[in-house]
N, C-alpha and C positions, 0 to 999 in steps of 0.2 A: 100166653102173652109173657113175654119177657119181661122182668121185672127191672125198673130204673136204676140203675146204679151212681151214687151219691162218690165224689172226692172229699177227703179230706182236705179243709182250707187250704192247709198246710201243703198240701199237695198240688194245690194249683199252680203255674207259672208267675202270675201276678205278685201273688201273697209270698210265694218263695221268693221272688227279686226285692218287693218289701222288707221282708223280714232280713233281708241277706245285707241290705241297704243300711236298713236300720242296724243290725250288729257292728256292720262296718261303722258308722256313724260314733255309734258308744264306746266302741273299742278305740276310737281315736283320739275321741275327749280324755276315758282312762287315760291314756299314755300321755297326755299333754300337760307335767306337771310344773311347767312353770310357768303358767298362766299369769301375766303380770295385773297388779290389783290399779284399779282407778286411782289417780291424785286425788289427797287428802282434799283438795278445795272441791272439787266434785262430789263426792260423799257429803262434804259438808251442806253443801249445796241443796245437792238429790233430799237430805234431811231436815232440811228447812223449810223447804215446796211441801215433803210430805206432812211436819209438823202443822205449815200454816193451812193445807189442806181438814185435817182431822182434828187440829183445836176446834172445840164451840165455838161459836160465832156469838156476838152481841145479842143478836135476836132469837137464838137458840135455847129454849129455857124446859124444863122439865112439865110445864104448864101446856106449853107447846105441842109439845109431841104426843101427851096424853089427851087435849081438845084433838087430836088428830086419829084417835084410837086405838095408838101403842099399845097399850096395856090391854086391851082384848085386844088384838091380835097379838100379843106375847102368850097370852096365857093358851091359846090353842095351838102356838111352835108344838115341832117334838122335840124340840129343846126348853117350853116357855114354862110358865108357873105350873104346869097344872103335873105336868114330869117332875118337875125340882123337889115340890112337894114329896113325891112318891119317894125320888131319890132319898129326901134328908128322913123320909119316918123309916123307911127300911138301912140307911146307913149313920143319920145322921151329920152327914156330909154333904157341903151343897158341892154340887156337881162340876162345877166348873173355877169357881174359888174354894182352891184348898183346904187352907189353913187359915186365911182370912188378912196373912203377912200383906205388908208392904208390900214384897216381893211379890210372891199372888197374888195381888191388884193389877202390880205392873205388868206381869205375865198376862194375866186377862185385856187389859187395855191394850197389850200389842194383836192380840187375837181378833177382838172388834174392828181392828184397823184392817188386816188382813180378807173377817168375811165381810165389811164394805165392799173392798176392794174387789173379790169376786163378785160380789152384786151388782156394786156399778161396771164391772165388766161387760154384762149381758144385759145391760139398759141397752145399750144402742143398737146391741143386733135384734133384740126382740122389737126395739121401733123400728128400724128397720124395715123386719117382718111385717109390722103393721103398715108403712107405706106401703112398701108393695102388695098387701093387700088393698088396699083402698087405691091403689094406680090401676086395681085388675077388677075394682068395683065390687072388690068382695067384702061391703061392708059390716057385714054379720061377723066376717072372721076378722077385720080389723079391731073390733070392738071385742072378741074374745081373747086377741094375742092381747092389747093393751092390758083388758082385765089382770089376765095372767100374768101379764111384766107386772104391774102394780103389788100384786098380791106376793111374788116369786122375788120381786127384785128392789122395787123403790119401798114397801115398806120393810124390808129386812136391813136394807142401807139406813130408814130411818130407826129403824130398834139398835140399829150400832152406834149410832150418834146418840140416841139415847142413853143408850148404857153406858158410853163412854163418859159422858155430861156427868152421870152420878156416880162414877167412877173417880174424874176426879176428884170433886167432890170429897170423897172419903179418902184419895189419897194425900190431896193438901188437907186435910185436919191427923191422917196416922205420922205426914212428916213434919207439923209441928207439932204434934206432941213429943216426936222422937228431938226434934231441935230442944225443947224443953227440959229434958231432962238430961 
């Protein structure tokens, strides 16, 4: 019996015209170096929607989101307390704020905006997912993609809003004491 012989991906027609596609594609952006930038009032703009998006909100309080049970599920992230821990006894460093600077505040708080921003990206395709299951009557798996968005997506959104909350927090009292002195 002859034994199957295997292509390399790379060697398929498909994947070759992909890959040939895709280079051509990069190679063109490289070369395109004078890409004109957005009107200042645009930026300003785009920065003001993201601002009023990501400030806390009136009803957003640190109270809040721990009755919500932030804080276990932070502590089991493999980013959450129970890592940080490990990180500061073996470096004495917390992991993700530096030096504890101003600047390293601000630096983190751009960061929280960012992994919201991927989380609420795949809220809506994992609902989605869940209509169409419950349109095909598969209510068992409705109820486990939901689970999973919950777990993967809206509490990770809401630990970034947390974090963010007592981020500022500390960074309005490092910039008035810096106005202070």
């Amino acid at each position: 019996m002859e034994k199957p012989t295997f292509e390399h991906p790379q060697e398929q027609p498909i994947v070759k015209q992909i890959v040939e596609e895709t280079e051509a594609a990069i190679n063109n952006i490289e070369q395109q170096e004078n890409l004109e930038t957005p009107p200042s009032w645009f930026s300003d703009t785009v920065s003001k929607l993201a601002d009023m998006w990501f400030d806390p909100k009136s009803f957003e309080s640190k109270e809040l989101y721990e009755n919500l049970g932030i804080r276990k599920f932070k502590k089991y992230l493999p980013t959450g307390e129970l890592t940080s821990k490990l990180v500061w006894k073996l470096t004495k460093k917390n992991a993700f704020i530096k030096d504890g600077s101003l600047e390293s505040l601000k630096s983190y708080e751009k960061y929280t905006r960012i992994y919201e921003t991927i989380h609420l990206t795949f809220i809506p395709l994992m609902t989605a997912s869940m209509v169409m299951s419950l349109k095909a009557g598969n209510i068992a798996d409705a109820a486990i993609v939901a689970g999973i968005n919950t777990i993967v997506n809206v509490y990770p959104v809401l630990l970034q809003r947390y974090n963010r909350g007592r981020l500022y927090e500390v960074i309005k009292k490092k910039e008035a004491k810096k106005e202070e002195k």
